[in-house]
KOLSEKE-184743 format. One line per 2 residues: their letters; for each residue x, y, z of C-alpha. Coordinates in pm, 1 decimal. Example, Ala and Ser with C-alpha at 12.3 -4.5 7.8 and 13.67 -1.06 7.14 Angstrom:
AS> 1230.0/-450.0/780.0 | 1367.0/-106.0/714.0
END
This chain:
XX> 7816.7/-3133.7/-9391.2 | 7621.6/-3464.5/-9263.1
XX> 7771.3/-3683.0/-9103.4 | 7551.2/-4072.0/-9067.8
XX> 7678.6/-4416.7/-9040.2 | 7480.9/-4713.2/-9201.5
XX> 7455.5/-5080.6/-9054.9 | 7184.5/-5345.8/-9177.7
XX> 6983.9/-5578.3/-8996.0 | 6763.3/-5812.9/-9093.3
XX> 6403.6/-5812.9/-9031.6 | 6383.3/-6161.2/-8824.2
XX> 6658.1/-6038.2/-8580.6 | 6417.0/-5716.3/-8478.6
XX> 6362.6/-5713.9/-8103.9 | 6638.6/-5972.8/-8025.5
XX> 6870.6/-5858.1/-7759.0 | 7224.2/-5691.9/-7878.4
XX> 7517.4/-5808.8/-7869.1 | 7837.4/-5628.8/-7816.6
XX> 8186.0/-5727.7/-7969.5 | 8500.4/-5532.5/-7971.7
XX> 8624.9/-5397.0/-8269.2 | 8871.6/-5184.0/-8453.8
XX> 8861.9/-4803.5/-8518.1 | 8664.9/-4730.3/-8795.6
XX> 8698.7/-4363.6/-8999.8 | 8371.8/-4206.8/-9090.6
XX> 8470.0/-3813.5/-9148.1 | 8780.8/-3666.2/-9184.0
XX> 8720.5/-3282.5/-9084.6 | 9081.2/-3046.1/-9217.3
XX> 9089.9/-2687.1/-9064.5 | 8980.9/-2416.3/-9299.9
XX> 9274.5/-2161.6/-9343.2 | 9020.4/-1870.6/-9437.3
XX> 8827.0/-1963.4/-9091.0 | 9173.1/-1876.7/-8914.8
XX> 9228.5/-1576.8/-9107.6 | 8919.4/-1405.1/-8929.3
XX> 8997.9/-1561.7/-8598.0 | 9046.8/-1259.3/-8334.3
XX> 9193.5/-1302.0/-7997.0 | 8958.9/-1167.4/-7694.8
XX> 9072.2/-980.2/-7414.3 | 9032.6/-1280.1/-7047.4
XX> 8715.4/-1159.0/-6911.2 | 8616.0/-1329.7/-6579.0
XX> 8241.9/-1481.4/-6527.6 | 8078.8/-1536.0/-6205.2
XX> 7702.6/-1785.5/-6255.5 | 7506.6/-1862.0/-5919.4
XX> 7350.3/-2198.8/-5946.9 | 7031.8/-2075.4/-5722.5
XX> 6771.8/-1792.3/-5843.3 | 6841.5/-1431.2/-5711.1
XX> 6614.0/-1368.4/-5422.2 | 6609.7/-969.3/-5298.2
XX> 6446.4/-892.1/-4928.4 | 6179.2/-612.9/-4898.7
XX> 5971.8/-464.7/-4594.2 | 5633.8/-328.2/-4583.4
XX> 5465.2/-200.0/-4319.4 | 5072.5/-160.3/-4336.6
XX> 4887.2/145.3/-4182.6 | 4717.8/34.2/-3889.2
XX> 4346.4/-26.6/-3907.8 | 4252.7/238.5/-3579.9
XX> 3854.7/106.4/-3445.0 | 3676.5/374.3/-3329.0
XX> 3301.8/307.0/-3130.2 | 3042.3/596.9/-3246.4
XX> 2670.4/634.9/-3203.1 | 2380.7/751.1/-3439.3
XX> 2057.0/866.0/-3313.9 | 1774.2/746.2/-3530.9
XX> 1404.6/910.1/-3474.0 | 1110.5/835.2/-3694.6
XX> 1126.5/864.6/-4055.9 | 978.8/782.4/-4361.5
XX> 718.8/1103.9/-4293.8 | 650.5/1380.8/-4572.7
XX> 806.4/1684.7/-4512.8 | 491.4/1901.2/-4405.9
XX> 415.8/1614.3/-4138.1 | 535.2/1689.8/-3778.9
XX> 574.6/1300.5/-3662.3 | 610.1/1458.1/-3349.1
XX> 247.2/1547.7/-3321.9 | 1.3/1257.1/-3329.6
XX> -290.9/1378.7/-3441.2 | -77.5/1427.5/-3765.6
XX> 48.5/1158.7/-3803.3 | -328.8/957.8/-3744.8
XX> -452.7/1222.1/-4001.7 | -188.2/1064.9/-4266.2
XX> -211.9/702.8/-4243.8 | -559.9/735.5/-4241.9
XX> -568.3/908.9/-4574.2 | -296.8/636.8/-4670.6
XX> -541.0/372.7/-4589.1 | -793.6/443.6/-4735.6
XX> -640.6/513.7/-5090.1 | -649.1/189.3/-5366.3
XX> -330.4/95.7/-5432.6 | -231.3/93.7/-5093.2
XX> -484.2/-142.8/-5045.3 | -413.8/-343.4/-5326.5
XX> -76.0/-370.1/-5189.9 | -161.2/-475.0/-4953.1
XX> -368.0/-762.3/-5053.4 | -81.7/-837.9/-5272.7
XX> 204.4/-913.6/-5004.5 | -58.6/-1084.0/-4779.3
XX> -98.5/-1354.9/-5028.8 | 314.6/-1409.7/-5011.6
XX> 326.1/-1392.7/-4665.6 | 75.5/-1659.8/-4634.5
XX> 239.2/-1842.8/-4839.9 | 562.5/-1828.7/-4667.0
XX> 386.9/-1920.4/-4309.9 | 248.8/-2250.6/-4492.7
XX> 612.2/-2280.3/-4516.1 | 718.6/-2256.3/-4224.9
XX> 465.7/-2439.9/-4064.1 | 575.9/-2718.5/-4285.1
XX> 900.9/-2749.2/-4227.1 | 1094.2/-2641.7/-3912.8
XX> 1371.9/-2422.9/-4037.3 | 1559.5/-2451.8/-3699.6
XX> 1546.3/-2774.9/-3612.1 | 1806.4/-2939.9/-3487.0
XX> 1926.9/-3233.0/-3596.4 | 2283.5/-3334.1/-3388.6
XX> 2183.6/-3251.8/-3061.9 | 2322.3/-3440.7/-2804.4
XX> 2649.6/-3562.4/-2999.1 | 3007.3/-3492.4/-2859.6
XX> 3332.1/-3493.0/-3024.9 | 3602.7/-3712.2/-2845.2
XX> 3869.1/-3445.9/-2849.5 | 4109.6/-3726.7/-2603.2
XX> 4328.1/-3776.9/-2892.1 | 4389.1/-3392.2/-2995.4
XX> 4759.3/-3263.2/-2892.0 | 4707.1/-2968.8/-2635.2
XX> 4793.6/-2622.2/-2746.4 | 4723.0/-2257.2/-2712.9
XX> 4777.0/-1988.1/-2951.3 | 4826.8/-1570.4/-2883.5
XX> 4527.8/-1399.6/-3046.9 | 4647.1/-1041.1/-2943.0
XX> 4872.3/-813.9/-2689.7 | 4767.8/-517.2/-2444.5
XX> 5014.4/-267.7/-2455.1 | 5034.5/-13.1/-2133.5
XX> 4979.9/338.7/-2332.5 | 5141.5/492.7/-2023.6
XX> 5527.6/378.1/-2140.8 | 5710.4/618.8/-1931.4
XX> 5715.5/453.3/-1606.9 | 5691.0/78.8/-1643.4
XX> 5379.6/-29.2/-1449.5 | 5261.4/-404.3/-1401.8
XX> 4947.3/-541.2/-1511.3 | 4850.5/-631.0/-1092.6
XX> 4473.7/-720.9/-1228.6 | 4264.5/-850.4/-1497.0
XX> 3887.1/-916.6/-1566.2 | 3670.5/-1012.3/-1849.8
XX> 3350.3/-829.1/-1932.1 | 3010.5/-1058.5/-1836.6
XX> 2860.1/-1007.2/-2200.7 | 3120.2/-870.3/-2440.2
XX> 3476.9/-945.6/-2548.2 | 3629.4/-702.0/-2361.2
XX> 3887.7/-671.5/-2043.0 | 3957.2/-374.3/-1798.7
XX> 4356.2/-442.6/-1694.5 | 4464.7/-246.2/-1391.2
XX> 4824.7/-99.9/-1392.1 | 4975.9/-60.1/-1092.7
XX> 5291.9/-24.9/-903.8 | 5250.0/-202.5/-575.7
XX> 5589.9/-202.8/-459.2 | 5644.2/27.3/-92.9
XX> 5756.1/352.2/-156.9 | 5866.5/293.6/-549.2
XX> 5569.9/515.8/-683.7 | 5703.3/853.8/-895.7
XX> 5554.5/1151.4/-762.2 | 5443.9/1234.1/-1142.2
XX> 5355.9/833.5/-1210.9 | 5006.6/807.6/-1415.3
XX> 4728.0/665.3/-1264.6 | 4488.6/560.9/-1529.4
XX> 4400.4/250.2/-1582.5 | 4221.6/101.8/-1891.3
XX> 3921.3/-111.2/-2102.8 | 4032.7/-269.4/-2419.6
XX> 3791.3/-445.1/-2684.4 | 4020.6/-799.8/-2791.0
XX> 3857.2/-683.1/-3163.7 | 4122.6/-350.6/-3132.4
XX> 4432.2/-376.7/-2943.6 | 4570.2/-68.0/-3083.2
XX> 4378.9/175.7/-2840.4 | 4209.5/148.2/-2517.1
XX> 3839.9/173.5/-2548.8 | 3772.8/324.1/-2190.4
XX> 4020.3/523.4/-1969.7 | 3958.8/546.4/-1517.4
XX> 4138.6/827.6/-1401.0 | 4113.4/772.4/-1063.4
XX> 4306.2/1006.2/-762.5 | 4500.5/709.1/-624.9
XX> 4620.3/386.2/-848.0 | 4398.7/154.4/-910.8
XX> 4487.0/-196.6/-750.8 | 4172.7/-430.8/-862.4
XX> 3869.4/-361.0/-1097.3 | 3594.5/-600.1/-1225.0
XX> 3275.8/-543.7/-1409.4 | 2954.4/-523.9/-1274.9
XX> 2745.6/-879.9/-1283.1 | 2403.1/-703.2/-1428.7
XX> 2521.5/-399.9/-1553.3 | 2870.9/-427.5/-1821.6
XX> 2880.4/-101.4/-1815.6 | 2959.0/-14.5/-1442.2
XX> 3289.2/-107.7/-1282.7 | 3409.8/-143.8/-958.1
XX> 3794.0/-68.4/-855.2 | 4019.0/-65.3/-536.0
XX> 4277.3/173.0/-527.3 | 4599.4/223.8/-320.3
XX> 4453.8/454.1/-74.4 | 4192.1/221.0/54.5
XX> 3909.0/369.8/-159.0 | 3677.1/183.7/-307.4
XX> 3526.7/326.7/-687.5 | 3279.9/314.6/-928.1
XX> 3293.9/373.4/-1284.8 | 3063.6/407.7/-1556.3
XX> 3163.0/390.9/-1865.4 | 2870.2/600.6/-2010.2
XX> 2963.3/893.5/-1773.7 | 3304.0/958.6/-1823.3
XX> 3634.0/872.6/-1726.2 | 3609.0/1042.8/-1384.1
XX> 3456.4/785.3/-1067.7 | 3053.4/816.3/-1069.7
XX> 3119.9/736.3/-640.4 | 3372.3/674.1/-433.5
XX> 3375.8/569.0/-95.0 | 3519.4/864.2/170.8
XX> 3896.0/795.5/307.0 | 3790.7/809.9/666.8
XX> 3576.1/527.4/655.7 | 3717.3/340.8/340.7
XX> 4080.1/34.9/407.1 | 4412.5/155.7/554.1
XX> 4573.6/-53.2/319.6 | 4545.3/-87.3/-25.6
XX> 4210.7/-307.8/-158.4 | 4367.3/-568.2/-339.2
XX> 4015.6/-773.3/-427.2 | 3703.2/-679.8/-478.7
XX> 3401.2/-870.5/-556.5 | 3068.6/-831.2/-668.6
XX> 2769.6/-993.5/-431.5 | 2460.2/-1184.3/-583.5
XX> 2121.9/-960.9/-533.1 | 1830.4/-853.0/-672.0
XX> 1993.7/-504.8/-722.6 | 2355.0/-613.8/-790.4
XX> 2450.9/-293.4/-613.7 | 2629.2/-479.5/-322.7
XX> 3015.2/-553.6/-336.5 | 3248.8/-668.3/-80.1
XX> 3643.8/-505.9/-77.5 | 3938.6/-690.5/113.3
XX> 4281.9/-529.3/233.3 | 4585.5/-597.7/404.7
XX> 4474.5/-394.5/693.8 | 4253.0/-731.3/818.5
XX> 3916.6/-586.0/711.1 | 3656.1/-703.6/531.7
XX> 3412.4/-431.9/409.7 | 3037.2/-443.4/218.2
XX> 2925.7/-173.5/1.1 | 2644.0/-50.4/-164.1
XX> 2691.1/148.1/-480.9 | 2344.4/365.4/-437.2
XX> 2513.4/475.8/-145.6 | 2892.7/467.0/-66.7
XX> 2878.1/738.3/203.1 | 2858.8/497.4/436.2
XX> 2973.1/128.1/545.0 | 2738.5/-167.9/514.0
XX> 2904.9/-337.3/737.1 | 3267.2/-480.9/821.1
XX> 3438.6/-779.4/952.3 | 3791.0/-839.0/1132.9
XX> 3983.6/-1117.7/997.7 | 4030.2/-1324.9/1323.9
XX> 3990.0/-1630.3/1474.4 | 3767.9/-1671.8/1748.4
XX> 3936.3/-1608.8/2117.7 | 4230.0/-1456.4/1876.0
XX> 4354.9/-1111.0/1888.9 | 4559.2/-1111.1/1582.6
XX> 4475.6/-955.9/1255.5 | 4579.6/-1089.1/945.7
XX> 4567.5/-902.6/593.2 | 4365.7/-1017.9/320.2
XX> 4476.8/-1035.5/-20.1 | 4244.0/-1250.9/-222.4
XX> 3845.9/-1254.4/-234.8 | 3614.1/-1593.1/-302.5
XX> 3270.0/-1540.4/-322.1 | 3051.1/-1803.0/-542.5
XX> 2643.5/-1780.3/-468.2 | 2594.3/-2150.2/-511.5
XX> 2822.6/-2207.5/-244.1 | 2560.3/-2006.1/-37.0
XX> 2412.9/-1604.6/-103.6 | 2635.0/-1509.5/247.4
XX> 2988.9/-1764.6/280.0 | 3271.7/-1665.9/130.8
XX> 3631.7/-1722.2/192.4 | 3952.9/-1488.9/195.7
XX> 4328.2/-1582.9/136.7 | 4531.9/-1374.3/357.1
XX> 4902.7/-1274.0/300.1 | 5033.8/-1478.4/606.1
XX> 4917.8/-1815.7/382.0 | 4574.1/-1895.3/573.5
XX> 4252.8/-1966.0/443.8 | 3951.8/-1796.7/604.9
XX> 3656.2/-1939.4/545.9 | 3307.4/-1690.3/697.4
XX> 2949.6/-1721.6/704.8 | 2844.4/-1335.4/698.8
XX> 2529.8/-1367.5/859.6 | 2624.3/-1582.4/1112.2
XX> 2438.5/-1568.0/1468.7 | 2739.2/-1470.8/1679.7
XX> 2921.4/-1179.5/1529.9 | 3229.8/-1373.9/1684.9
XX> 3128.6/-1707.1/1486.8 | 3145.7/-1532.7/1176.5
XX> 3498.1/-1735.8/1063.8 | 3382.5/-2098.5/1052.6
XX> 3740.3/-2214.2/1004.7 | 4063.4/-2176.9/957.1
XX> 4282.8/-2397.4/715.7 | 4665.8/-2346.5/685.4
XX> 4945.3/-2521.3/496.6 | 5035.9/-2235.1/221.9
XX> 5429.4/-2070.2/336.7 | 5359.1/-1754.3/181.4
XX> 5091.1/-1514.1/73.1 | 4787.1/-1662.4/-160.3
XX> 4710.5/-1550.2/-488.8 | 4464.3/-1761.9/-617.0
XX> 4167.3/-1895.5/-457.3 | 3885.7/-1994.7/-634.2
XX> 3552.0/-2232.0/-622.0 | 3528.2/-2552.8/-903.1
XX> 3241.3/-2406.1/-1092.3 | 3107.9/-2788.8/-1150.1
XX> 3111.1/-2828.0/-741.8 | 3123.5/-2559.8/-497.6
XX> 3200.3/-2784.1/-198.0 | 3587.6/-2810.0/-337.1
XX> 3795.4/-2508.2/-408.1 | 4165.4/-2445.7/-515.6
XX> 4440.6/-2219.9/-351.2 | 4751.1/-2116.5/-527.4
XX> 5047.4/-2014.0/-289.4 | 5390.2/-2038.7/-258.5
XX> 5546.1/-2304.6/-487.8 | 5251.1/-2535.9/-476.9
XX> 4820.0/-2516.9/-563.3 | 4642.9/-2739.7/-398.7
XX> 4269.2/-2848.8/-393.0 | 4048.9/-2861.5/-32.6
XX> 3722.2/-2932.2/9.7 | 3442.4/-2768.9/202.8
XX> 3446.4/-2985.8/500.0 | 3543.0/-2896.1/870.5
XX> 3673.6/-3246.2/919.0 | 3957.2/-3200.3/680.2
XX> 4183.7/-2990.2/784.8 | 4474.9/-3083.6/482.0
XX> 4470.1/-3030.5/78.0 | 4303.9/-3342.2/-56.3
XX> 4540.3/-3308.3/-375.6 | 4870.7/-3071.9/-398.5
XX> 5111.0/-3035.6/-742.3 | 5433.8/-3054.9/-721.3
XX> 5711.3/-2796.3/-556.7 | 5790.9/-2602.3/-892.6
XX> 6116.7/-2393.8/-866.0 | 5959.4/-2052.7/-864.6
XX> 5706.9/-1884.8/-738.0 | 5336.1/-1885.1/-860.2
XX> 5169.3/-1564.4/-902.2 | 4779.8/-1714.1/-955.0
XX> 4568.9/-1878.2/-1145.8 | 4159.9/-2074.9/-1144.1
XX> 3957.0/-2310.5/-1241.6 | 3825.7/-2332.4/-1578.5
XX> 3465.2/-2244.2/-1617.2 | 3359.2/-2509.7/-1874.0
XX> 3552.7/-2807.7/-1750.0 | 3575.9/-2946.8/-1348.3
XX> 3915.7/-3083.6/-1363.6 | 4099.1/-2810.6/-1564.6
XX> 4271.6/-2532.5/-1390.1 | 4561.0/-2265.1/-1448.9
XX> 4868.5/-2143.7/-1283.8 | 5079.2/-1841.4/-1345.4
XX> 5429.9/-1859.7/-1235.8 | 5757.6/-1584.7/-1168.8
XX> 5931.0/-1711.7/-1481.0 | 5690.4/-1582.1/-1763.9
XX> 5506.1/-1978.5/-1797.1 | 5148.5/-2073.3/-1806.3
XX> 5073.1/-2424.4/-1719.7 | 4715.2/-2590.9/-1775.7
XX> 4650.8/-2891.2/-1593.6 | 4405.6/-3134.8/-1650.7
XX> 4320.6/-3396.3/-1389.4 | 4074.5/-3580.2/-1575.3
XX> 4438.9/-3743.6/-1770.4 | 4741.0/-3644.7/-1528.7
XX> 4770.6/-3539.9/-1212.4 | 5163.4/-3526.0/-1138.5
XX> 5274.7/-3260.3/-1420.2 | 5101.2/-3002.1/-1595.7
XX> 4903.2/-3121.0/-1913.4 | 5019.4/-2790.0/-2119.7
XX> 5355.9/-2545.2/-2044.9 | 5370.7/-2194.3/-2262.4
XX> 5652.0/-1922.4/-2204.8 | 5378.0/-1640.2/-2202.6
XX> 5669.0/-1372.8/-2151.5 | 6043.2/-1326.7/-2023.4
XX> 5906.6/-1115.1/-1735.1 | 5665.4/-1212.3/-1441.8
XX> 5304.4/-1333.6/-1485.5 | 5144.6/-1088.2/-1242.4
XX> 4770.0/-1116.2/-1316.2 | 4548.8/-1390.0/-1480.3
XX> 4180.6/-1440.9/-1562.6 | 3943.5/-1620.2/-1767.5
XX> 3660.2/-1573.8/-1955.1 | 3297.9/-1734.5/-1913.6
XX> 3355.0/-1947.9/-2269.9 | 3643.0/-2109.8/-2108.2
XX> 3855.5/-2057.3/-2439.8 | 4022.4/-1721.5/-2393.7
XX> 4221.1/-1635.7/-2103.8 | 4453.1/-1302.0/-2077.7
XX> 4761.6/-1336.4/-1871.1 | 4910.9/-977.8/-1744.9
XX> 5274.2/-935.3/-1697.7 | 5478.5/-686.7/-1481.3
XX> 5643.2/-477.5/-1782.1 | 5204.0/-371.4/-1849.5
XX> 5136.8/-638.9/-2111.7 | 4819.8/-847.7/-2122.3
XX> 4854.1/-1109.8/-2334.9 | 4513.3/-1289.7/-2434.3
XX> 4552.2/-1665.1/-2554.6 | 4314.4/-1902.1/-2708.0
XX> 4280.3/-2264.6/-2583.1 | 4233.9/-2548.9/-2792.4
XX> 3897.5/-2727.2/-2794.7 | 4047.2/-2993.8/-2643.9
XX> 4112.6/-2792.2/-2305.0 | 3748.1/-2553.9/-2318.1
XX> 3533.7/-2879.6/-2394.3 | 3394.8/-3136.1/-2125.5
XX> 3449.0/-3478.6/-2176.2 | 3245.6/-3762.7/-2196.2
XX> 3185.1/-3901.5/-1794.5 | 3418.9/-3615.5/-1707.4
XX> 3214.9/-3452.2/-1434.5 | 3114.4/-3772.4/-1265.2
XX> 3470.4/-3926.4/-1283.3 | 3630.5/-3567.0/-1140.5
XX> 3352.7/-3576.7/-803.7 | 3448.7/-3963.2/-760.9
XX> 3840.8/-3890.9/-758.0 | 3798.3/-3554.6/-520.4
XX> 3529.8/-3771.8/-284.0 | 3809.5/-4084.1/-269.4
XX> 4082.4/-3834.7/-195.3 | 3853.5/-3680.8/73.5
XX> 3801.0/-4041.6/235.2 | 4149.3/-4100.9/186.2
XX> 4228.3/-3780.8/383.2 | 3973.6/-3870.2/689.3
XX> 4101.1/-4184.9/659.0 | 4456.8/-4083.4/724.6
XX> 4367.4/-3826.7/997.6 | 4151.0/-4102.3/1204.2
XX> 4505.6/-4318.1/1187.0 | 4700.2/-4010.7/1286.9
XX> 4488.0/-3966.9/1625.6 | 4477.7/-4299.0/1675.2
XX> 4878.9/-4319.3/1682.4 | 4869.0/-4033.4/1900.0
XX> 4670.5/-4192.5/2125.0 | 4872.5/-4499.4/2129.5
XX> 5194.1/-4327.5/2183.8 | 5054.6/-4116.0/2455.6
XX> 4907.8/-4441.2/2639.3 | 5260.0/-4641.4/2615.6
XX> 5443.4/-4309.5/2752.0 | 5188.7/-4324.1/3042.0
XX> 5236.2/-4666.3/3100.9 | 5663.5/-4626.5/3087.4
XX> 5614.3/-4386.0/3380.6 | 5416.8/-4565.8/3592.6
XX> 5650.7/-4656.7/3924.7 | 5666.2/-5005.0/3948.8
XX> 5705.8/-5172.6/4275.7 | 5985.9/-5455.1/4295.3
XX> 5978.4/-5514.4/4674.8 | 5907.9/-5913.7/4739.0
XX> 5757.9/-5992.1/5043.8 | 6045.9/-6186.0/5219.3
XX> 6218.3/-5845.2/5201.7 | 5939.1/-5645.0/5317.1
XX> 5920.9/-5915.0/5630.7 | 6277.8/-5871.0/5690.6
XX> 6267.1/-5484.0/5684.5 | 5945.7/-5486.2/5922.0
XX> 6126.4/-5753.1/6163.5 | 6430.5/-5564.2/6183.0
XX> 6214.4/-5207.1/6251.3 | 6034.5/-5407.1/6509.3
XX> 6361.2/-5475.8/6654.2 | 6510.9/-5197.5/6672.3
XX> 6190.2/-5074.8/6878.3 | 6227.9/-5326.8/7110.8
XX> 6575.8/-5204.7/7176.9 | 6467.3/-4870.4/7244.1
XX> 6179.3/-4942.7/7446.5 | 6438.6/-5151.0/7690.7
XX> 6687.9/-4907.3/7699.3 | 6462.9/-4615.8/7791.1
END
């Protein structure tokens, strides 16, 4: 049945607005129920309906079969030789390419690819292929948010005891790190604890590439400066090791125990040479001690860490050597928070410290050289880092951060900008600081890990840095470019600030003495006796002495 209702409207009225009026009810249909309709009508059982108004989701896991890296080697020897040439015999092989030679289509060959290859050297003569054609512009990266992001995790393979990460260095060439796991606290070593400590490739976190099994644990390691493939360690016993990772797992050389630290060597570092055998080991037994690889039966030679006309010893902890601060200074952070600062080929044996700087309240961990300028370095100790510079007329920090409310563990400059340097702290936090913006907070803060940064070091690029933890961890983390990439004026501006604070700190100690000196002059001049005897009272004490002669002269 349809069901439409008619109105008319007349064709000049089209488009005019409508207009409404109320009206009565009007019937159009009049629909009666069908009696044969009911008739079929059955009655259904309730049935209760549940509808979602949002799409089913369902939740499924996969995990993916590890992709496992594996380094292997192929030995290639000369080919391309018909199998009743020897290529290992010359005068075969000279018998064969002359009969090559001399045959047409190897000539015509020849003659053929010549042509192209001229051809392509017109080219290239032409047009210079590698030119460059943006040198010299820089990207202002001042307005980029700071920010770091994880790019993988170092697991310690040895899970059984937990062991901290106690040090960390990057490999000169490749993207590699050797971690050394450790447990350095007194008398909390298992008897069955393993020793070995490890090299892991960044491009394969899932398995160490090289494994040092070493007799004692291995405190410090770092590569070798010429040679990637050797590695130096200090171990618990006082030992002193070499690796090489082409050799075996097992030390290459090790120094002998009767001559080698009393103390565990808790910094190494390698020394600038035309060998790059030479390395220099630190201890908390006070000694410094120089090695050479080629031959580590025997001492180079060693140094006390004392002050001149002092008979106390102090421990070392942390090693700073840097050859453009000079091929023979360097400078050692001891564990009682001085700064030793030594010329190793000095003319006195006994002038061998220079100076002395203190301030630090507690062992320091970090100690490092700006890269940019050698003459100002940076200690981390304590709550506090602080920046000195290389002059024996300033005795104090010529800028110090803040008192944070734990302890800092290390941390260094960054190699490819001056006023951009690290700390690690107790509480698991990284904090980048950039002194070319801010110098009262830290620039960046990451939570690294709920447990305690223990080791920390950078590598050459400046945009990778792995931070070590004490549950074995290394975590490696990639800066952003703001943080890795100098500024504009940024190296200019960062020597004017540290050479103002320097003036500002001679400035401050000339005003210091001359208080002194003040204060010492008025205190003189307060205890000075001063005489308050006129002279009509010293004429009436000599008159009455004179009297009282005269009476005794009579009466005798």
């Amino acid at each position: 049945m349809e069901i439409y209702h008619q109105y008319v409207k007349l064709r000049k009225q089209f488009g005019r607005w409508p207009k409404f009026t109320n009206e009565g009810a009007e019937m159009i249909a009049d629909v009666r129920p069908n009696e044969e309709h009911a008739k079929e009508y059955i009655p259904r059982n309730p049935v209760i309906t549940v509808t979602q108004c949002v799409p089913e989701m369902s939740e499924h896991e996969a995990n993916t079969v590890a992709v496992i890296l594996a380094s292997k080697a192929m030995s290639h020897v000369e080919g391309g030789w018909p199998k009743d040439i020897d290529y290992s015999e010359a005068e075969h092989t000279i018998r064969y390419r002359k009969k090559v030679e001399k045959d047409e289509d190897y000539v015509r060959t020849v003659g053929m690819l010549g042509l192209e290859v001229e051809e392509l050297v017109k080219q290239n003569n032409a047009v210079d292929i590698y030119q460059e054609y943006f040198t010299g512009v820089t990207t202002d990266h001042s307005a980029e948010v700071p920010s770091v992001k994880t790019v993988t995790v170092f697991k310690d393979p040895c899970q059984q005891y937990p062991r901290s990460a106690s040090y960390v260095n990057w490999h000169p060439d490749a993207p590699k790190v050797v971690v050394s796991y450790s447990i350095l606290q007194f008398q909390q070593q298992p008897i069955d604890m393993p020793l070995s400590s490890y090299v892991w490739d960044v491009s394969n976190p899932n398995s160490p590439e090289f494994e040092m099994t070493p007799t004692s644990q291995i405190c410090c390691a770092k590569f070798n400066l010429k040679d990637g493939n050797i590695i130096g360690a200090g171990q618990y016993n006082g030992q002193f090791t070499v690796y090489d990772m082409r050799k075996g797992s097992s030390p290459t050389e090790t120094t002998p125990i009767d001559i080698s630290h009393r103390d565990p060597v808790y910094d190494i570092a390698w020394l600038q040479s035309k060998t790059g055998t030479e390395a220099m080991s630190v201890s908390t037994d006070g000694m410094v001690l120089w090695w050479d690889i080629r031959k580590l039966s025997e001492c180079v030679e060693s140094m006390a860490l004392r002050e001149k006309g002092s008979e106390t010893t102090l421990g070392g902890v942390i090693l700073e050597y840097d050859s453009a601060a000079g091929p023979t200074n360097f400078m050692v952070g001891t564990e009682q928070g001085t700064i030793y600062s030594c010329n190793r080929k000095a003319k006195n044996p006994v002038d061998r410290v220079k100076y002395v700087l203190t301030g630090h309240h507690g062992p320091i961990y970090g100690l490092r050289r700006n890269p940019f300028n050698s003459k100002y370095f940076l200690s981390i100790g304590d709550w506090t880092a602080r920046v000195w510079t290389d002059d024996v007329a300033v005795k104090t920090p010529i800028l110090t951060t803040k008192y944070h409310a734990t302890y800092l563990t290390g941390g260094t400059w960054s190699p490819t900008r001056p006023g951009v340097f690290f700390t690690t702290k107790m509480d698991g936090t990284l904090d980048v600081w950039d002194l070319f913006y801010k110098h009262n907070e830290p620039t960046l803060t990451v939570q690294v890990s709920d447990q305690a940064l223990t080791c920390f070091g950078v590598h050459e690029g400046g945009s990778n840095l792995a931070v070590g933890t004490s549950d074995g961890s290394v975590t490696v983390l990639q800066l952003s470019t703001g943080l890795c990439e100098m500024m504009a004026n940024e190296k200019s501006a960062i020597n004017n600030m540290f050479d103002r604070e320097t003036q500002r700190e001679k400035n401050l100690d000339k005003a210091a003495k001359e208080a002194k000196i003040k204060a010492r002059k008025e205190a003189a001049r307060k205890d000075e006796v001063q005489d308050s005897v006129t002279e009509e009272q010293l004429k009436a004490i000599e008159e009455e002495f004179m009297h009282a002669t005269a009476e005794e002269t009579v009466a005798a």
